[in-house]
py3Dmol code that shows the C-alpha trace and the ligand (Angstrom):
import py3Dmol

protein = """\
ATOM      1  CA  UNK A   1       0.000   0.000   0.000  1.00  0.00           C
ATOM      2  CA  UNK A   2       1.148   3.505  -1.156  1.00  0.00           C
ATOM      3  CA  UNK A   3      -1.565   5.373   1.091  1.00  0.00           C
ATOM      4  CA  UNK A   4       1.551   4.943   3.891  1.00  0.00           C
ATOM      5  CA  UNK A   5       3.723   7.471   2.564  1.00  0.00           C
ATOM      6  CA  UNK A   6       0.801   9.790   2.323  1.00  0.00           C
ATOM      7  CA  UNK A   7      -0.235   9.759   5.729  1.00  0.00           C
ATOM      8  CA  UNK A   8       3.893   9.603   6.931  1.00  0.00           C
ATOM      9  CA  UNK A   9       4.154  13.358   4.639  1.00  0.00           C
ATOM     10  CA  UNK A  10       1.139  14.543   6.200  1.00  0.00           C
ATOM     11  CA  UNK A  11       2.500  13.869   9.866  1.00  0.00           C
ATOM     12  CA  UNK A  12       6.042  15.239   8.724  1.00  0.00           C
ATOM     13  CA  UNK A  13       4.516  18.456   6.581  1.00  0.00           C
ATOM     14  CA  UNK A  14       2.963  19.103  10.024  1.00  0.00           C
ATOM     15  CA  UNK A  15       5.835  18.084  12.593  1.00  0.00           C
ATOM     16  CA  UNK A  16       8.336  19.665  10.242  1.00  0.00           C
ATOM     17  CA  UNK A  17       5.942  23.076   9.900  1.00  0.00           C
ATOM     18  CA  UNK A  18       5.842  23.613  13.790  1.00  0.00           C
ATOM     19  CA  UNK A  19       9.678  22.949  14.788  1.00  0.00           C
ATOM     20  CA  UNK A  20      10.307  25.396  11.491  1.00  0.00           C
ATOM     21  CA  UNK A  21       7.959  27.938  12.681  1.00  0.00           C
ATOM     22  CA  UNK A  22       9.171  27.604  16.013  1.00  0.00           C
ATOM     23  CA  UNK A  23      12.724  28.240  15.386  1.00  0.00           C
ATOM     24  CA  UNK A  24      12.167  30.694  13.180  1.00  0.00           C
ATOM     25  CA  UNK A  25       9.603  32.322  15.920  1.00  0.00           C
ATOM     26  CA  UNK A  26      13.026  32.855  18.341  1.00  0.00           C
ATOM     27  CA  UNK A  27      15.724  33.757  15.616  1.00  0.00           C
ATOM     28  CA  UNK A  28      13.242  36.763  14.736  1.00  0.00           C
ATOM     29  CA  UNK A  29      13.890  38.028  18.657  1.00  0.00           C
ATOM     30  CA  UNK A  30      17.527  37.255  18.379  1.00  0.00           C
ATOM     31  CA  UNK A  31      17.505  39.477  15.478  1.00  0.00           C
ATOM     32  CA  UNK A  32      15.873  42.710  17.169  1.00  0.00           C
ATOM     33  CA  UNK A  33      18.027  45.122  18.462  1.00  0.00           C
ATOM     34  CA  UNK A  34      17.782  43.556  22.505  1.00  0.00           C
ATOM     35  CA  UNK A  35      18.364  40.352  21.115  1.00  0.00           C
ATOM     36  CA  UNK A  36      21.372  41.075  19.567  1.00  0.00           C
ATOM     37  CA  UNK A  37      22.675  43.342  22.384  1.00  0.00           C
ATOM     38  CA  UNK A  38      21.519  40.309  24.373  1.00  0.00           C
ATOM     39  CA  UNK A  39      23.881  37.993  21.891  1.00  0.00           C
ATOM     40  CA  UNK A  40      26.814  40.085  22.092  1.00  0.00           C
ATOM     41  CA  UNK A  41      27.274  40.160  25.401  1.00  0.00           C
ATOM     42  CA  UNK A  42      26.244  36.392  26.471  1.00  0.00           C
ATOM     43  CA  UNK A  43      28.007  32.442  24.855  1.00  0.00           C
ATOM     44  CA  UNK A  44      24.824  30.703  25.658  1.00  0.00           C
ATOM     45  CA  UNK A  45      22.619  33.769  24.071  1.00  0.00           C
ATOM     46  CA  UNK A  46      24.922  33.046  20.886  1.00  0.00           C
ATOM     47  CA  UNK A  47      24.273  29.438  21.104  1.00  0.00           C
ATOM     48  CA  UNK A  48      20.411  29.406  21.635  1.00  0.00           C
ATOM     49  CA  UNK A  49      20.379  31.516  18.777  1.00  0.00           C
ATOM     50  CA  UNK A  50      22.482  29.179  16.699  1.00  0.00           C
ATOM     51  CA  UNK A  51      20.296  26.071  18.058  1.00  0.00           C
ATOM     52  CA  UNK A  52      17.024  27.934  16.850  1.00  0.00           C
ATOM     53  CA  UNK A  53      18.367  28.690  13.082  1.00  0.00           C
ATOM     54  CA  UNK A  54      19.140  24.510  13.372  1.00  0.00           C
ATOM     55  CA  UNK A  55      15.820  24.239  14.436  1.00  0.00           C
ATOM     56  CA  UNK A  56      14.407  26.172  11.523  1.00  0.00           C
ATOM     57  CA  UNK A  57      17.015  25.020   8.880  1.00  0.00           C
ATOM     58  CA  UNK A  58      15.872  21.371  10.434  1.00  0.00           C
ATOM     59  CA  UNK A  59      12.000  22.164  10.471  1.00  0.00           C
ATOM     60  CA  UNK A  60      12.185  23.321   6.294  1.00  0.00           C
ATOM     61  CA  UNK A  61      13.662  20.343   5.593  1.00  0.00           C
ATOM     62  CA  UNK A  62      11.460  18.063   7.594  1.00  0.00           C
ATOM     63  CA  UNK A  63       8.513  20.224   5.722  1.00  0.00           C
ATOM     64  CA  UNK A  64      10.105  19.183   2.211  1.00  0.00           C
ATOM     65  CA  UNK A  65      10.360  15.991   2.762  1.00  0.00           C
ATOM     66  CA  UNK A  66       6.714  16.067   4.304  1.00  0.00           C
ATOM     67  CA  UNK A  67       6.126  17.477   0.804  1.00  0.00           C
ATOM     68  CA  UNK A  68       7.475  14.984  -0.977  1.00  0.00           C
ATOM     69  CA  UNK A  69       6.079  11.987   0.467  1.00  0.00           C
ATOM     70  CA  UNK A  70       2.847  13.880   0.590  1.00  0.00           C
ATOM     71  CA  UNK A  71       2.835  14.177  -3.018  1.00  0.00           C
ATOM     72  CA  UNK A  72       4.669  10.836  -4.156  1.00  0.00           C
ATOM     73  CA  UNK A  73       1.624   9.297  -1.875  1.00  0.00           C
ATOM     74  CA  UNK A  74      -0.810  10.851  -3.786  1.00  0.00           C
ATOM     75  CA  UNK A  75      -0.058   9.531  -6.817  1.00  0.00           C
ATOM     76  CA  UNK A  76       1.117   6.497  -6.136  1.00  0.00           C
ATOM     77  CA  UNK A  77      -2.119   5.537  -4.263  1.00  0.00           C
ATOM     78  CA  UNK A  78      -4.225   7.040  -7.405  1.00  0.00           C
ATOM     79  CA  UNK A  79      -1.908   4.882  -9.455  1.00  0.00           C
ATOM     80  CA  UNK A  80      -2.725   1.754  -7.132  1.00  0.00           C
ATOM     81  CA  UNK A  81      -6.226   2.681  -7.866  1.00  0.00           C
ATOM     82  CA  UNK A  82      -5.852   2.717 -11.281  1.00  0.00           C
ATOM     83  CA  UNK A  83      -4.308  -0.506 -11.599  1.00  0.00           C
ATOM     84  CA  UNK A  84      -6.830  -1.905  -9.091  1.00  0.00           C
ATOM     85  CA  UNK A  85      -9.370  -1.158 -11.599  1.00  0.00           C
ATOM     86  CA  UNK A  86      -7.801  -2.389 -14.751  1.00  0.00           C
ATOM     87  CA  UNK A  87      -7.092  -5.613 -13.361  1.00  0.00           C
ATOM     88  CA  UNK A  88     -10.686  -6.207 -12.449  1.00  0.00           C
ATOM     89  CA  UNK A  89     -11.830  -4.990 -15.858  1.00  0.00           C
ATOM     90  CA  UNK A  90      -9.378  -7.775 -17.725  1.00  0.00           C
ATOM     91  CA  UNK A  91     -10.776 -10.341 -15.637  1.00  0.00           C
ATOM     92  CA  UNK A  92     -14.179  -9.306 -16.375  1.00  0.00           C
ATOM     93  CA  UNK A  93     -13.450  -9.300 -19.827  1.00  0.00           C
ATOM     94  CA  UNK A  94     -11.763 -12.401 -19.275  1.00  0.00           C
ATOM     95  CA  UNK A  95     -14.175 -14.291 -17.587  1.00  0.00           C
ATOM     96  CA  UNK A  96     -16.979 -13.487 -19.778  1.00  0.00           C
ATOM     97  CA  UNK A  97     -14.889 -14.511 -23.272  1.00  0.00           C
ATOM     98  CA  UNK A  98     -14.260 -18.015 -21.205  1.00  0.00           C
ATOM     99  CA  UNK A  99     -18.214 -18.622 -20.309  1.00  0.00           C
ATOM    100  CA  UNK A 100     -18.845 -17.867 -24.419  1.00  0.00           C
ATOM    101  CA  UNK A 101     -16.559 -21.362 -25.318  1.00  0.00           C
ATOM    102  CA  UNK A 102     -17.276 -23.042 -21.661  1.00  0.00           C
ATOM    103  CA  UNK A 103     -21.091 -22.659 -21.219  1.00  0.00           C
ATOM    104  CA  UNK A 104     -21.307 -26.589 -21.045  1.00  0.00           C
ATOM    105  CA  UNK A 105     -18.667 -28.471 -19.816  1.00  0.00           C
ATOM    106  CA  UNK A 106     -16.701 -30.390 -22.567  1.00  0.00           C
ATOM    107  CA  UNK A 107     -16.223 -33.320 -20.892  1.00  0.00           C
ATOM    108  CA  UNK A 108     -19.685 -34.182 -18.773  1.00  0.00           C
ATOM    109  CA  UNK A 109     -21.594 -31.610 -20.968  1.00  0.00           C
ATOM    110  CA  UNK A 110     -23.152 -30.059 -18.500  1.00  0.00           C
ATOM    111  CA  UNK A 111     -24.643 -26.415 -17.802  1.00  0.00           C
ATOM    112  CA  UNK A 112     -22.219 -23.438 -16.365  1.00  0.00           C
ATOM    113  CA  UNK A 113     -20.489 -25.862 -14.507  1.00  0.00           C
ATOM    114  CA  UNK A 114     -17.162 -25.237 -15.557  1.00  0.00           C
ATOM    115  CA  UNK A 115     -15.893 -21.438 -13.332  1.00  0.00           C
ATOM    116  CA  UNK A 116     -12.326 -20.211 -14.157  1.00  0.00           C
ATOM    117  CA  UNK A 117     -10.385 -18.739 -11.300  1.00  0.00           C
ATOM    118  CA  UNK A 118      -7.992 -16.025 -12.608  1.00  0.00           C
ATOM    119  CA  UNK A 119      -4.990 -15.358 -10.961  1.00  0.00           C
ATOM    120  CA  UNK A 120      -2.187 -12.663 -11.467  1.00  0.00           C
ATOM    121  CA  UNK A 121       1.160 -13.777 -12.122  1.00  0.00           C
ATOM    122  CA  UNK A 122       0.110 -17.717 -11.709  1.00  0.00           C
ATOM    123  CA  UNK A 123      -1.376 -19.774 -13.831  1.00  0.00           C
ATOM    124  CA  UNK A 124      -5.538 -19.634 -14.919  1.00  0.00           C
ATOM    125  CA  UNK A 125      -7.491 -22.185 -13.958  1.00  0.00           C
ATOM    126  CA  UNK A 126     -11.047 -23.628 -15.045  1.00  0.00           C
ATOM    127  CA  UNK A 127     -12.479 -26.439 -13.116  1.00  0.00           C
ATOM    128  CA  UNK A 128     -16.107 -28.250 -13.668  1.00  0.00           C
ATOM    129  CA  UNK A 129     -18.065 -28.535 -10.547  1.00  0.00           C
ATOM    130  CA  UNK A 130     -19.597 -31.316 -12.044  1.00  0.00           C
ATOM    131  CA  UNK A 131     -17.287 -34.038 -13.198  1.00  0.00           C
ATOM    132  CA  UNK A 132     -13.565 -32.502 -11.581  1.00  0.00           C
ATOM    133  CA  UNK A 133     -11.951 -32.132 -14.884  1.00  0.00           C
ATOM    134  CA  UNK A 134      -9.205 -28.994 -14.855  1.00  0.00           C
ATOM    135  CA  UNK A 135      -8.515 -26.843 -17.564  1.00  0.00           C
ATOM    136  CA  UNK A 136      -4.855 -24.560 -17.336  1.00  0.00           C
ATOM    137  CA  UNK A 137      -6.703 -21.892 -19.220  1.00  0.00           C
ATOM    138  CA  UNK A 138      -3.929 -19.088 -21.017  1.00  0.00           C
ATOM    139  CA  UNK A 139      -4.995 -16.043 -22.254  1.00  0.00           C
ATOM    140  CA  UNK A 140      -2.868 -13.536 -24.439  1.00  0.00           C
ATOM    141  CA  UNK A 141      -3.213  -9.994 -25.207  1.00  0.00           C
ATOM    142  CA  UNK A 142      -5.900 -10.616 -27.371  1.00  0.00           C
ATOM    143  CA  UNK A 143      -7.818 -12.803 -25.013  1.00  0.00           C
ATOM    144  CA  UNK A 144      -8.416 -16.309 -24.525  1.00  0.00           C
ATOM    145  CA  UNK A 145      -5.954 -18.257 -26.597  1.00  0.00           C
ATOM    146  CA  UNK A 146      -6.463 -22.225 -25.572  1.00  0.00           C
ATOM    147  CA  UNK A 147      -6.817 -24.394 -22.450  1.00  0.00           C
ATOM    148  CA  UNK A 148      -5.012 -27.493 -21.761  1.00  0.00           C
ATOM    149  CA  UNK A 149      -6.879 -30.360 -19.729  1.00  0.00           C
ATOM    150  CA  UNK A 150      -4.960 -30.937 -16.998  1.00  0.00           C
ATOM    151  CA  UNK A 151      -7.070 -33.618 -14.892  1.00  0.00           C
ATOM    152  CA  UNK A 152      -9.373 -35.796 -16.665  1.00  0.00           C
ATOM    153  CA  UNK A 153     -12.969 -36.053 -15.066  1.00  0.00           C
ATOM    154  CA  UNK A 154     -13.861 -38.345 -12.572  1.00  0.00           C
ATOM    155  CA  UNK A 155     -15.761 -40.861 -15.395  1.00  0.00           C
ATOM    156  CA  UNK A 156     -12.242 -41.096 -16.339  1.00  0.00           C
ATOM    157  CA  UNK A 157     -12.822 -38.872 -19.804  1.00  0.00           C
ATOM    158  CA  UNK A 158     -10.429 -36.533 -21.902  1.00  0.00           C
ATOM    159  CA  UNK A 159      -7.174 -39.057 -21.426  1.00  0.00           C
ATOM    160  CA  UNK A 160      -6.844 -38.441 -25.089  1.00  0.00           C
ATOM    161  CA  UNK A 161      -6.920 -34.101 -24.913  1.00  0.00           C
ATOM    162  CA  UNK A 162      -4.415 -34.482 -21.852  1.00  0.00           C
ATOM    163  CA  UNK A 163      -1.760 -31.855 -21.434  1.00  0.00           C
ATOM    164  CA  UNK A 164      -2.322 -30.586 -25.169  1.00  0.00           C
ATOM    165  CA  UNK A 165      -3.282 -27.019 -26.211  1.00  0.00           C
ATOM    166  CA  UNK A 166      -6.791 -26.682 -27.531  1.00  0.00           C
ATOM    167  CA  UNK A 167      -8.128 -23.531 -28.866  1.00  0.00           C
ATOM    168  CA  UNK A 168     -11.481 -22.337 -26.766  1.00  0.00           C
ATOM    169  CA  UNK A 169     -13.279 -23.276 -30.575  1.00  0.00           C
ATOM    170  CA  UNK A 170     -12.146 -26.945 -30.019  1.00  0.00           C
ATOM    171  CA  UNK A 171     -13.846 -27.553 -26.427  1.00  0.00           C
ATOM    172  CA  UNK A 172     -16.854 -25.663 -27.485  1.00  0.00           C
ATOM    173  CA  UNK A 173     -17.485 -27.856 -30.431  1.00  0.00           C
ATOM    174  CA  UNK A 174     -16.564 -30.724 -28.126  1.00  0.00           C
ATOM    175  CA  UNK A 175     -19.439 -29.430 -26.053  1.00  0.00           C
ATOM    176  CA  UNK A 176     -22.265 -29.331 -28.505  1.00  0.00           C
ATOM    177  CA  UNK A 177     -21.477 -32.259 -29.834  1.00  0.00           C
ATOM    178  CA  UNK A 178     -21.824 -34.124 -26.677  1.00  0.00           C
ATOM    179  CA  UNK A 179     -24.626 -32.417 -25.922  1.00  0.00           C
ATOM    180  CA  UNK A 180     -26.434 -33.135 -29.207  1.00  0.00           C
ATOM    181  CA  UNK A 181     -25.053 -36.746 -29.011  1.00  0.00           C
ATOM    182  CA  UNK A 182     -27.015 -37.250 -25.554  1.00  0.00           C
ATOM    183  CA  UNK A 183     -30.030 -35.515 -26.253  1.00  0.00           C
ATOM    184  CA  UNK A 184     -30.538 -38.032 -29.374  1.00  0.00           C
TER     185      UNK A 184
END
"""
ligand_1 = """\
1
ZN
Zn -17.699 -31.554 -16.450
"""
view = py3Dmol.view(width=600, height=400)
view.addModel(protein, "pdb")
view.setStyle({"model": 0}, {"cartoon": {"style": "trace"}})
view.addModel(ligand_1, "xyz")
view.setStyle({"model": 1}, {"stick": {}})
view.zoomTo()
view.show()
């Protein structure tokens, strides 16, 4: 999560903002005509004064870096967002292009039983809550490009499409054919 950084430059734009107006608050007295009688003639005078411009010097740069983070968090988290959203738009998109070729199952032909899980990085799966057969499903830039059977079902069916690359076209026509087979 980015949101961090925004909410560590918010605390440090604010720490950073009181220190620098502090210290700037007491090097404005030192700077008056008492305070720099008051500076001549006293070492620790001198030295309060020089602690307060550290102070300052210190509080500006706390209050850049505040800033910073405050504005790197910003976008980064809108960026997060963004991505966020994408990612749930391709697997929409995703998901219904898969339920076009997999309405019935290829293998036990039955109705929206076969559910693809999508996950980022890993591999896609598509499983059939009917019959257990598992599909490693791939899909390219241009969507879903084929799905390999990667368990057979529990009838013991699809030995023969096992661990091969079938376009989505294949296990849909698989599909209706079964299906037309068993109505008849
Ligand atoms: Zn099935």
């Amino acid at each position: 999560m980015k949101i961090e950084y925004l909410f560590l430059g918010i605390f440090l734009l604010v720490i950073g903002g009181i220190i620098a107006s502090f210290g700037y608050m007491i090097v404005r007295e030192y700077q008056t005509f008492l305070g720099e009688l008051s500076r001549a003639l006293s070492a620790s005078e001198r030295q309060r004064y020089q602690i307060a411009i550290l102070m300052t010097t210190g509080g500006v740069i706390l209050l850049l870096v505040g800033l910073g983070l405050t504005m790197y968090g910003v976008v980064a988290t809108a960026g997060e967002k963004g991505i966020d959203r994408l990612s749930k738009q391709i697997v929409e998109e995703s998901e219904r292009e898969f339920n076009l070729y997999f309405k019935y199952c290829p293998l036990c032909f039955a109705e929206d039983s076969v559910k693809p899980k999508f996950s980022f990085g890993g591999k896609d799966y598509a499983v059939c809550s009917e019959c257990g057969a598992k599909w490693h499903l791939y899909f390219g830039l241009r969507g879903f490009k084929w799905a390999k059977l990667e368990n057979i079902n529990i009838h013991g069916k699809g030995s023969e499409f096992l661990n091969k690359e079938y376009q989505p076209e294949f296990w849909q026509r698989l599909a209706l054919r079964g299906r037309k087979e068993t109505k008849n």
